[in-house]
C-alpha positions, 0 to 999 in steps of 0.5 A: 495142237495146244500143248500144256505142261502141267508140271516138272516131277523128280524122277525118282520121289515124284517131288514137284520141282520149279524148273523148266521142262526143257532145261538140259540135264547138265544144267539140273540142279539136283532133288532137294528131296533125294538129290536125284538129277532125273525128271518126269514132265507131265503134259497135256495136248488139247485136239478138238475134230468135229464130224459132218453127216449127211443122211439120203433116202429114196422110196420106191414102189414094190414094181420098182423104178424111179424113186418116188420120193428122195430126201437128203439132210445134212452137212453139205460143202456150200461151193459158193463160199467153200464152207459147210452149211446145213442142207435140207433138200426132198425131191418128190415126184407124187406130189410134183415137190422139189423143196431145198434149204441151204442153212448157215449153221453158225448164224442161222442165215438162210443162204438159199432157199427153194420151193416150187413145183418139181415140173418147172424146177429145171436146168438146175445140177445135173439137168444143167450139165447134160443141157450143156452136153446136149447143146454141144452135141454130146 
């Protein structure tokens, strides 16, 4: 976190003084105004955070059921390379769509990009983790 100090004060007139903020109070010269030995320092941290957001929906018909529709935007911890990408990703099983970006928002490269049938978009994500379990007699 970046620290500044803008300026040394008398502690007691408010008169600007040239001294170092760490100087120890022996060491002081007294206020050329008031002769005063206390002091006020001024300082400034600098912090800066940024948010990530991601944003899921799913549309279900009145009677229930599995979604018919699920799309999700946002903010996505990419694990191949451990930084956050731009994801965009709808799932909809009317139109039999499985549609997915993967978007390097600093350089706007497309890191990954899918779009094909939902019926033959298999053995990808969870699909891949029960393959595995199935397989194993899980």
């Amino acid at each position: 976190m970046p620290v500044e100090v803008s300026s040394v004060q008398c502690g007691d007139c408010g008169e600007e003084l040239p001294e170092n903020p760490s100087l120890p109070i022996t060491e002081r010269t007294p206020c050329p105004m008031c002769g005063s030995l206390g002091r006020t320092t001024k300082v400034s941290f600098h912090e800066t955070s940024a948010t990530k957001s991601k944003l899921g929906a799913k549309g279900r018909h009145v009677c229930g059921g599995k979604p018919f529709v699920e799309e999700v935007s946002g903010d996505d911890l990419h694990m191949e390379n451990c930084r956050w990408m731009k994801l965009t990703r709808v799932i909809d099983r009317e139109k039999n769509l499985y549609q997915e970006s993967v978007v390097d928002p600093t350089t706007g490269e497309v890191v990954h990009e899918c779009k094909e049938p939902l019926s033959k978009h298999q053995n990808h994500g969870n699909a891949k983790k029960r393959l595995k379990e199935k397989d194993a007699g899980g």
